[in-house]
Every structure is written in structure tokens, then in C-alpha cells.
TORDOGU-577893 format. One record per residue: residue in three letters; x, y, z of N, C-alpha, C, O, CB in turn. Coordinates in pm, whole numbers, plus 50000, padded with zeros to 5 digits. Each point is the difference from the previous one (the first is absolute). Glycine has a CB too. Layout:
AlaXYZXYZXYZXYZXYZ
...
This chain:
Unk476534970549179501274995350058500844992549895501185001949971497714996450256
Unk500314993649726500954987149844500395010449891501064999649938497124974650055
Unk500925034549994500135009949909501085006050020500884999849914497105002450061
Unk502175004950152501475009350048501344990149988501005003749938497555012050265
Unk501384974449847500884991050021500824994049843501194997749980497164997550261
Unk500635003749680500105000049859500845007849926500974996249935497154998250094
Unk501435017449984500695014449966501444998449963500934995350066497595016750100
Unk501474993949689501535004049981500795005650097501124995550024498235007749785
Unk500205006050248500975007350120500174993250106501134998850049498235020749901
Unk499444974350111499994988950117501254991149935501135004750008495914994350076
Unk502824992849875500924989949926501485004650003500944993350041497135000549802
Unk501975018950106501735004849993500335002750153501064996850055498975017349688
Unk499164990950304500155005050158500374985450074501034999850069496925022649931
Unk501174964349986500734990450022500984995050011500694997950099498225003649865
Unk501314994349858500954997549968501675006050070500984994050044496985002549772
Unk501745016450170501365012250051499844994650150500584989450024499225038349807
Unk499674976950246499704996450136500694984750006501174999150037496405016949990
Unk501784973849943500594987650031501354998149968500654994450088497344998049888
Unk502415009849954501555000649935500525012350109501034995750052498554997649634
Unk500155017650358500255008750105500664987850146501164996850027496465024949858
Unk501294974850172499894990250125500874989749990500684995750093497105008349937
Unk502224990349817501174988550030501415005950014500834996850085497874986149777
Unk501425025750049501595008150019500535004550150501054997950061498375013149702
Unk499654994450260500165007050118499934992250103500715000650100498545016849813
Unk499744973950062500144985350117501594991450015500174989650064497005004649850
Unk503575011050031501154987049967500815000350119500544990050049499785011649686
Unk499745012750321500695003750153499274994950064500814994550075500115024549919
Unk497684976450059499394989950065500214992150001500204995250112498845010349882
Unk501094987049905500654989649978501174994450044500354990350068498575015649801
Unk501695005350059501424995450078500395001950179501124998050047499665009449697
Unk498554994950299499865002450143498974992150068499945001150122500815020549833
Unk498524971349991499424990750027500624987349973499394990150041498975024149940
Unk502634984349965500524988849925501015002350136500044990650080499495008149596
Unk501015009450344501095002650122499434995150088500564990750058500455028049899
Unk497914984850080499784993050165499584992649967500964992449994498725019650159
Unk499144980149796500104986049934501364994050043500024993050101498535013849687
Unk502404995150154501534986649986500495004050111501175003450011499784993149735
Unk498105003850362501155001750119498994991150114500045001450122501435028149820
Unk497684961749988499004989450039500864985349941500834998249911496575019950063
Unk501854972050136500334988749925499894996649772499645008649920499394985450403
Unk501264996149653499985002449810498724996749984499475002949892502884989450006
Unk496634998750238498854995549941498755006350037498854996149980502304984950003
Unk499415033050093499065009350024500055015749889499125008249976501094978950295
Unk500945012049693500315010949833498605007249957499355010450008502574970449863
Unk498105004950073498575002749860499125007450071499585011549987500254965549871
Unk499865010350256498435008450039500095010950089499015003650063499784976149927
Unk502835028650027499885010850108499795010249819499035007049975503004986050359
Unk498765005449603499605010549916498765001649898499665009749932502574989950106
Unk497144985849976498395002049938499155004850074499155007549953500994976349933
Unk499885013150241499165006650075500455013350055499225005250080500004973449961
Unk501925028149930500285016350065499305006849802499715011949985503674986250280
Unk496544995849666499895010849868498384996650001499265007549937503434991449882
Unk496654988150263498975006250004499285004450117498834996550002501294993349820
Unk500195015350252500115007450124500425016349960499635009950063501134965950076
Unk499985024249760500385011049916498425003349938499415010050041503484982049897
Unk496545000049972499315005049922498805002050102499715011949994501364978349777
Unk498135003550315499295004550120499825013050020499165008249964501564974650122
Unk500835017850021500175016450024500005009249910499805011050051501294983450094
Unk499085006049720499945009449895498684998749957499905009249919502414990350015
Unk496524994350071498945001349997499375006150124498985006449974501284977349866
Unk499995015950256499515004450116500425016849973499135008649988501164966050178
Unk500865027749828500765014349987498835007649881499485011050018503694979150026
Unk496645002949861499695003849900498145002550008499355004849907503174982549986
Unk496995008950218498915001350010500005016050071499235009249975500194962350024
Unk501685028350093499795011250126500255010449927499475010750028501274978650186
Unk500395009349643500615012949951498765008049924499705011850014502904977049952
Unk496765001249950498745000949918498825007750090499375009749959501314966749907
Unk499165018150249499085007450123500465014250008499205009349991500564969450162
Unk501325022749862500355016449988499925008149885499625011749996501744982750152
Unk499094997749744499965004449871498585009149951499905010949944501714967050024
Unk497285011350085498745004849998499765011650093498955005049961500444972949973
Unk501005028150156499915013150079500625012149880501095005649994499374981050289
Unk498055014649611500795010549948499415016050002500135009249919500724970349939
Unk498355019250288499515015650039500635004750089500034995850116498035001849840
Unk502745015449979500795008050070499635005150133498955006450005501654997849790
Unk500034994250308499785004050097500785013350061499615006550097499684970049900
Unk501795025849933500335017450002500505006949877500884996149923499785000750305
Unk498675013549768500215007949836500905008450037499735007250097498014993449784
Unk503935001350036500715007149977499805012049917500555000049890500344981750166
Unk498245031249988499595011249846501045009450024500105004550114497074996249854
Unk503635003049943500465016250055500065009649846499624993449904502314996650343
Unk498225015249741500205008149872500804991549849499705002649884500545019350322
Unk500534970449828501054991049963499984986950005500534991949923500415023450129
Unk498454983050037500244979450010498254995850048499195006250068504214990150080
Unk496524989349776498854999450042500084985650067501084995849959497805021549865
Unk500644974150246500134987750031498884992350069499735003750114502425003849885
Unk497274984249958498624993550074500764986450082500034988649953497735018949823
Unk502854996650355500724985850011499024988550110499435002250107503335012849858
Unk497414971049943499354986250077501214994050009501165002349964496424993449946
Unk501534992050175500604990450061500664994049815501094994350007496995000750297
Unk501475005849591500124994949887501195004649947500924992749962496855004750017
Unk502215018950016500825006249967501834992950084501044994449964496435027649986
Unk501874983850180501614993350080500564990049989501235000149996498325007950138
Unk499544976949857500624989449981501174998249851501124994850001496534998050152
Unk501515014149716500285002849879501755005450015501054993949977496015012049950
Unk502665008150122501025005750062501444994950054501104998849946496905010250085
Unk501594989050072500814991150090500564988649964501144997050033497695010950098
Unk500184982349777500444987049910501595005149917501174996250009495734994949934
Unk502325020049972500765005749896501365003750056500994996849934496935011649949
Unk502244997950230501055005450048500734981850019500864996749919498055033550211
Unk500764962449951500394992250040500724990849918501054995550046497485010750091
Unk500924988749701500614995349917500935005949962501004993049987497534998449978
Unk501635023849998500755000449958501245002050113501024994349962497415010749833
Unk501664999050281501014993050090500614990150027501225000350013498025009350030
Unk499944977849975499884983650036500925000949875501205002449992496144985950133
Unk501775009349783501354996949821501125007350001500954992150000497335006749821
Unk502125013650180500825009249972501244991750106501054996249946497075028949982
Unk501664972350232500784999850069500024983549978501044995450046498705028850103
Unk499474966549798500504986949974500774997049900500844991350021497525004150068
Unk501595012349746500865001249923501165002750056500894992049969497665012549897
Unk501825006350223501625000650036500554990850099501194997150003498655025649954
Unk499214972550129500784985850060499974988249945500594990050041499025017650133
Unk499374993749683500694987449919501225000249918500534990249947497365004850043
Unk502515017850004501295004949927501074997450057500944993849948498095021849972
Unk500924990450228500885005550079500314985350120501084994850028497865035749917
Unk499874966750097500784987850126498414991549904498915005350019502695008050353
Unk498484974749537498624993849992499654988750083499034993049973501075014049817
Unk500824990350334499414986850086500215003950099500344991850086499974990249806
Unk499575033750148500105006950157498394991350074500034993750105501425038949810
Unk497034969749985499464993250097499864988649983498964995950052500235019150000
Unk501564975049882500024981350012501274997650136500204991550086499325000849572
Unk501005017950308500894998050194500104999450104500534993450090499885010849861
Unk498365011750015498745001350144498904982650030499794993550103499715041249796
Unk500234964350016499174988550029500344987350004499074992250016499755020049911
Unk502764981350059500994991849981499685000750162499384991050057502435012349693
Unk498735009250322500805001950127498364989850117500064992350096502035042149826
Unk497394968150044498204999450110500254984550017500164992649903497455027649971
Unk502424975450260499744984850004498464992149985499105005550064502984998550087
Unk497604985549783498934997049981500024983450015499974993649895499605029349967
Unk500474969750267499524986050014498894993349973499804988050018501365016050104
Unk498105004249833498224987850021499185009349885500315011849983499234979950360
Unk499285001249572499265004649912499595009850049499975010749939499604972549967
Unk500075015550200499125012949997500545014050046499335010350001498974973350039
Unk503325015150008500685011249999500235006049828499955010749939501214979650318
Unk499034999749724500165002449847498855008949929500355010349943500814966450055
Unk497285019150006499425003549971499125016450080499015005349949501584967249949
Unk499915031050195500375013250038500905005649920499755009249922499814986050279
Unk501574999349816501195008549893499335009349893499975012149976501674966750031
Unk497475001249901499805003949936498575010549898499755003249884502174978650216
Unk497405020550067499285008350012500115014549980499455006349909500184976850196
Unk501415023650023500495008749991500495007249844499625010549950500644979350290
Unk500655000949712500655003449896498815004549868500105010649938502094972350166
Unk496865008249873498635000349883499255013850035499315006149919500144964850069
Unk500875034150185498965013650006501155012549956499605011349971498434979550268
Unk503115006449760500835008949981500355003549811500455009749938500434981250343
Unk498554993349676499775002249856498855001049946499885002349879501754988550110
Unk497505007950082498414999349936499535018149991499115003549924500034967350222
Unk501825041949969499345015049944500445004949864499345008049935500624999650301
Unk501574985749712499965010449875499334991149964499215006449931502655008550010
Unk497604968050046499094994549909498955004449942499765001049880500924986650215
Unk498305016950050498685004249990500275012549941499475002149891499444985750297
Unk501915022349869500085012949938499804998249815499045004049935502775004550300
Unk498954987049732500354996749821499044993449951499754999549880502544997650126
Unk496964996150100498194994449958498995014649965499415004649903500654971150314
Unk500075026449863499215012950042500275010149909499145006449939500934988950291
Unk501425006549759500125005949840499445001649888499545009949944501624985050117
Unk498954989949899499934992049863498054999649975499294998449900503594982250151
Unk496815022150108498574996449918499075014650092498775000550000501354962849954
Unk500565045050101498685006150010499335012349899500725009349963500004983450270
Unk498635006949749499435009849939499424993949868499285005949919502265011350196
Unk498944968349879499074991349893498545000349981499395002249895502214984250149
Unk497865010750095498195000150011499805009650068500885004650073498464973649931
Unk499025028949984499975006650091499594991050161499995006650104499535013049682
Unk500124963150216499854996450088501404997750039500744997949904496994996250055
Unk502805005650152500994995650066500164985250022501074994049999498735027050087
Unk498804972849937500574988850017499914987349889499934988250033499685021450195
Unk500424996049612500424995649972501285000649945500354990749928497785006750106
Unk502865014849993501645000849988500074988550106500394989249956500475039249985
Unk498774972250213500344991750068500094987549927501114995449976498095017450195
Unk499414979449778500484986249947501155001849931500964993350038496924997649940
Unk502285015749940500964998949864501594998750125500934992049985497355029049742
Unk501624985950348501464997250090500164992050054501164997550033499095017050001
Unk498564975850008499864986350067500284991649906500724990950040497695014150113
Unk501344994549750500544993849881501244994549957500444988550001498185023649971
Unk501965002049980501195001450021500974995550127501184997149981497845018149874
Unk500664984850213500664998250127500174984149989501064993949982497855027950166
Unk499824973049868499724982549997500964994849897500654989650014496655010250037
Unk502755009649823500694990849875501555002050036500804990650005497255013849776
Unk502225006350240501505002150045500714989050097500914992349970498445032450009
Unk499944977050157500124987550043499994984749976500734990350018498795025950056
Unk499344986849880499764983849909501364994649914500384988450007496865019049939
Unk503485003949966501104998949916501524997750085501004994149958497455021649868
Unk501344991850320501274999250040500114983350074501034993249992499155037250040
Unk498384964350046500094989850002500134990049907500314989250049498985019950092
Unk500554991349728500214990649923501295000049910500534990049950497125009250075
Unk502695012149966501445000749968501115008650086500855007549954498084989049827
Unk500865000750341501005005650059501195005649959500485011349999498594976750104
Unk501374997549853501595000149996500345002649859501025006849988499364976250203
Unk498905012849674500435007849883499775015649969500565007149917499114970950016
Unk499135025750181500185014449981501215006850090500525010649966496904989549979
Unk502924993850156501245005350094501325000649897500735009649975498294977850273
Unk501035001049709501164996949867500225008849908501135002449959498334977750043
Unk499215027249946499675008349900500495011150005500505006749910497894983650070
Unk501465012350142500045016650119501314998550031500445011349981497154991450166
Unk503064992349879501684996550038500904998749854501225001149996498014982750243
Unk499905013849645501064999349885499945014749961501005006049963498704968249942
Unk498765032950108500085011649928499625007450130498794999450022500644994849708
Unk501275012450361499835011150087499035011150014499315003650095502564990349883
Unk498325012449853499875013049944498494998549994499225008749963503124996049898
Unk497424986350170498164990549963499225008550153498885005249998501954958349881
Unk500055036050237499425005650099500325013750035499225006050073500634973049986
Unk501355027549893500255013050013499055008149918499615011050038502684983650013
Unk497254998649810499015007549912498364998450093499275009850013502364983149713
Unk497964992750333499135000650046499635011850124498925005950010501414971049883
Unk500855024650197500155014750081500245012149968500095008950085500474979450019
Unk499585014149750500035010049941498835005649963499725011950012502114981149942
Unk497064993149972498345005250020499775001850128498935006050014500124982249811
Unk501515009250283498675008450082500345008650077499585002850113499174981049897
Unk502665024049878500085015650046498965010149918499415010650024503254985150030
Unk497504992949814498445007249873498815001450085499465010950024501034974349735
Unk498984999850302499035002450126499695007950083498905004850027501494982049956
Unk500945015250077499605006250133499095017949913499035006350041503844978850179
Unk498005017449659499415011949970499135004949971499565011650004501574987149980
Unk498334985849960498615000449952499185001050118498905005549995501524981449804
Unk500105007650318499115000550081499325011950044498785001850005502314981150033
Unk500105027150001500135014750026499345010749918499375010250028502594982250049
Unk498465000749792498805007649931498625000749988499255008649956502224990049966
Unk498324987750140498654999049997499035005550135498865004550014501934975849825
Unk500455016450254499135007950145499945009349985499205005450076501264986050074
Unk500455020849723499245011750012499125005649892499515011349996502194992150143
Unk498204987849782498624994649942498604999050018498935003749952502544988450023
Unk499144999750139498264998450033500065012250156499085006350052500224958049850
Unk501495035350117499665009850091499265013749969499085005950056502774983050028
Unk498935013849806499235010549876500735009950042499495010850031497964983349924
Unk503965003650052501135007150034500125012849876500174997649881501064978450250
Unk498635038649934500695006349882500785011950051499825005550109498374987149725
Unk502905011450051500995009850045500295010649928500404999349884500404985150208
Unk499005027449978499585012449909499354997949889500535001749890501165007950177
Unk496584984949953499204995149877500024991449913499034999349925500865015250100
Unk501414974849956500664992149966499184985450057499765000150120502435018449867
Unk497464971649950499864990350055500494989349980500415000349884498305009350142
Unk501614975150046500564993449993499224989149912499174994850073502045015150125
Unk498744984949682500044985149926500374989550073501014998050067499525011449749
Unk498154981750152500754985650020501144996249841500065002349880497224987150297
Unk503255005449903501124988649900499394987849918499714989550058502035014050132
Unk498104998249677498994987649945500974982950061501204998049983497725020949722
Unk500314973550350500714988649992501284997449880501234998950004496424994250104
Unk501175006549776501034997149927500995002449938500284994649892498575000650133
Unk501785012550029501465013150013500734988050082501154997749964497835034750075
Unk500624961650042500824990250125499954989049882501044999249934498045006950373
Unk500194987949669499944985549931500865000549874500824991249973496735003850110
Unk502165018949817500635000649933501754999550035500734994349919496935014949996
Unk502884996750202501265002350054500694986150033501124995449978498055027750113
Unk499944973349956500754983250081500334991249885500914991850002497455005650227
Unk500825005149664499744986749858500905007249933500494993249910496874996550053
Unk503245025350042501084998949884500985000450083501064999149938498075011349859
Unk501064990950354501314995550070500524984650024501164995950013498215025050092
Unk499314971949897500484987849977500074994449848500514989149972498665008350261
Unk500395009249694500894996749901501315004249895500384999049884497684994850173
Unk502245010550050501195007049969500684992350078501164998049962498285024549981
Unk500244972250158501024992650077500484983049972500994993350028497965024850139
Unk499744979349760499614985349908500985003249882500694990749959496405003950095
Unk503045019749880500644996849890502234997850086500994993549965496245025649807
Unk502554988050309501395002050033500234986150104501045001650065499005028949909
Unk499244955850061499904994450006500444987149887500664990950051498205026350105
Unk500884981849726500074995349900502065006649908501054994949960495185003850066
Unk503085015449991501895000249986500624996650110501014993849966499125024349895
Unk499804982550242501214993550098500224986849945501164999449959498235012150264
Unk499894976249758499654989749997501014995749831500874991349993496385013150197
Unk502325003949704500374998649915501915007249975500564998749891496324998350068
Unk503765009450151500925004450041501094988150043501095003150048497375017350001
């Protein structure tokens, strides 16, 4: 387990992953911060420390059930015909379905951050909320509505690392805890951060249209998908890791010229 965890690849898979969760967490944030300020000023703090960790809870919980399926990887109906071949599981579909789903979720959040970017801080402006613990429904609701592309882009980033499953699981529990851990302790300079440079979260939804593909490729991967004799490759991780580290630094350097502009 210390050994895996150790691992060059474990480590980058981290690393990427955690930096993943905080980006992508910042719309939590900010929607947690919304219903939050619609409480007395001396209930604030602790409505939004306790909804991000109520956040991280449920994304461990999610992340146990997704992993439970993940592990269903005996096909239960074989696609043969002359042409297509397909061993499909419960493993395969989730993969699938994930994959489809990110890249949708991103694709269609990039254009309403373009096009209207506080259509849903309006929606959640509008909801009346008198008492903590309406609040903390709010801010329930809202963490399960951000915690599937979470787990999905977990699930990404680390399966096919071990052949045990559950230790990708730790490595996402991990991740998860530190992300959180970071948004509680710097809330507000990472919100600051994310509000000076935008392009910080449109790039972060841009990986997990890379994701979602990887995902897809991999359910028919392991499915042992093939087409007219043709078979499908996994995607080496580090095709993704490599992608994100020279997009963000490309964005660090064009960062530095604005600045120097």
C-alpha cells in the first residue's frame, strides 16, 4: 500500500487530482458562500465550514459506492457478431456513462460561463433560507449536484493505477480530504485567485472533456471492445498529466505577460 502510494505515478495522479477538486470546487464555493450570507454574520463561517465538510463526507461516501461498481468487472452480456465484439459490465457502463457525462457537464458549463456566467448564482440568490439548517440542506443539495462530475474525474485520474481497486480508492480519499482541507483554509484567497484569473476554471473544465475520453476509452478497454478485429488501447495516464502540466504552463507563462503588460 506505502509502496503504491509512494509511486511516481500515484504521486502525479495526486497531485493533478487535488489541484483538479480545488478548481472545480470554486462553484461550490461560491454557492455555498451564497446561501451562507443569507444567514445571520455570526452564523457565515460555520454554515460554510460545515457544508464543505459535509461536502467532503458525501464525496467519500459516493466514492465508495462508485468504486463498488467499478469492481463488477464480469461481463454479464457478450456483444459477438462478425464485426463488433463487446464483454459489457457493470464496470464497463459506469466508465461509459461517466465518460459521456463529463464531457457534456464541461462542454455545456464552458458555454454558460461564456454566455450567461451567474445564471446559476441567481438561481440560488432567488431560494429563501432563514435558519442553519435550511441553509445546510441548501447546502447539501447543491455539494451532491457537484460531488458527480467530482467523483467521475476521481475515477478517471486513478483507475487503472492498481490492479487492487481499493487502493485507487484511498488515493481519491486523499485527494478529496486535501482539497477540502485547502478550500477550508483558504477559502477566500483561492476564490480571489479564481475571480482574477477566470481562464483558471474554463481550462480546469476543459480537462475533463480530456477525461471524460479517457474514460470511454477505457470502458472499451477493458471491456475488450473490438471493431472489425481492431482493438481498443488504454490511454497511458501520462498523456493526461503530461497535457494538464504543459496547459498550465502555458497559462502561468501568459499569466506573467499580462502582469508585465
Amino acid at each position: 500500500m506505502l509502496e503504491f502510494l509512494l509511486s511516481g505515478e500515484a504521486i502525479m495522479a495526486l497531485l493533478t487530482l487535488t489541484f483538479l477538486e480545488v478548481i472545480l470546487g470554486i462553484d461550490n464555493i461560491v454557492f455555498i458562500s451564497i446561501a451562507a450570507n443569507k444567514l445571520p454574520e455570526t452564523q457565515r463561517s460555520k454554515a460554510t465550514t460545515i457544508g464543505l465538510l459535509l461536502a467532503m463526507f458525501q464525496r467519500i461516501i459516493l466514492l465508495f459506492f462508485v468504486s463498488f461498481l467499478i469492481g463488477l468487472d464480469d461481463p454479464f452480456y457478450t456483444i459477438d457478431t462478425s464485426w463488433l465484439h463487446i464483454g459489457i459490465s457493470w464496470q464497463a457502463i459506469i466508465l461509459f456513462s461517466g465518460g459521456l457525462f463529463l464531457i457534456y457537464k464541461s462542454t455545456s458549463e464552458i458555454r454558460e460561463k461564456v454566455e450567461n456566467p451567474t445564471h446559476d448564482e441567481h438561481s440560488v440568490k432567488s431560494k429563501k433560507i432563514k435558519s442553519l439548517a435550511q441553509a445546510l440542506v441548501q447546502i447539501l443539495i447543491i455539494d451532491f449536484i457537484f460531488s458527480i462530475d467530482s467523483i467521475l474525474t476521481a475515477v478517471g485520474m486513478t483507475n487503472g493505477l492498481h490492479p487492487n481497486h481499493n487502493y485507487a480508492l484511498i488515493l481519491m480519499i486523499i485527494a478529496v480530504v486535501i482539497s477540502i482541507g485547502i478550500m477550508i483554509a483558504f477559502v477566500n484567497p483561492v476564490r480571489r485567485f479564481i475571480d482574477n484569473h477566470p481562464s483558471m476554471q474554463v481550462l480546469g473544465l476543459a480537462f475533463l472533456i480530456l477525461i471524460g475520453f479517457m474514460l470511454i476509452t477505457e470502458a472499451a478497454h477493458l471491456s475488450h471492445t473490438s471493431i472489425f478485429d481492431q482493438t481498443i488501447g488504454a490511454i497511458p495516464k501520462g498523456y493526461l498529466y503530461f497535457a494538464i502540466a504543459f496547459s498550465l504552463f502555458v497559462e502561468l507563462l501568459n499569466f506573467k505577460t499580462s502582469k508585465k503588460r
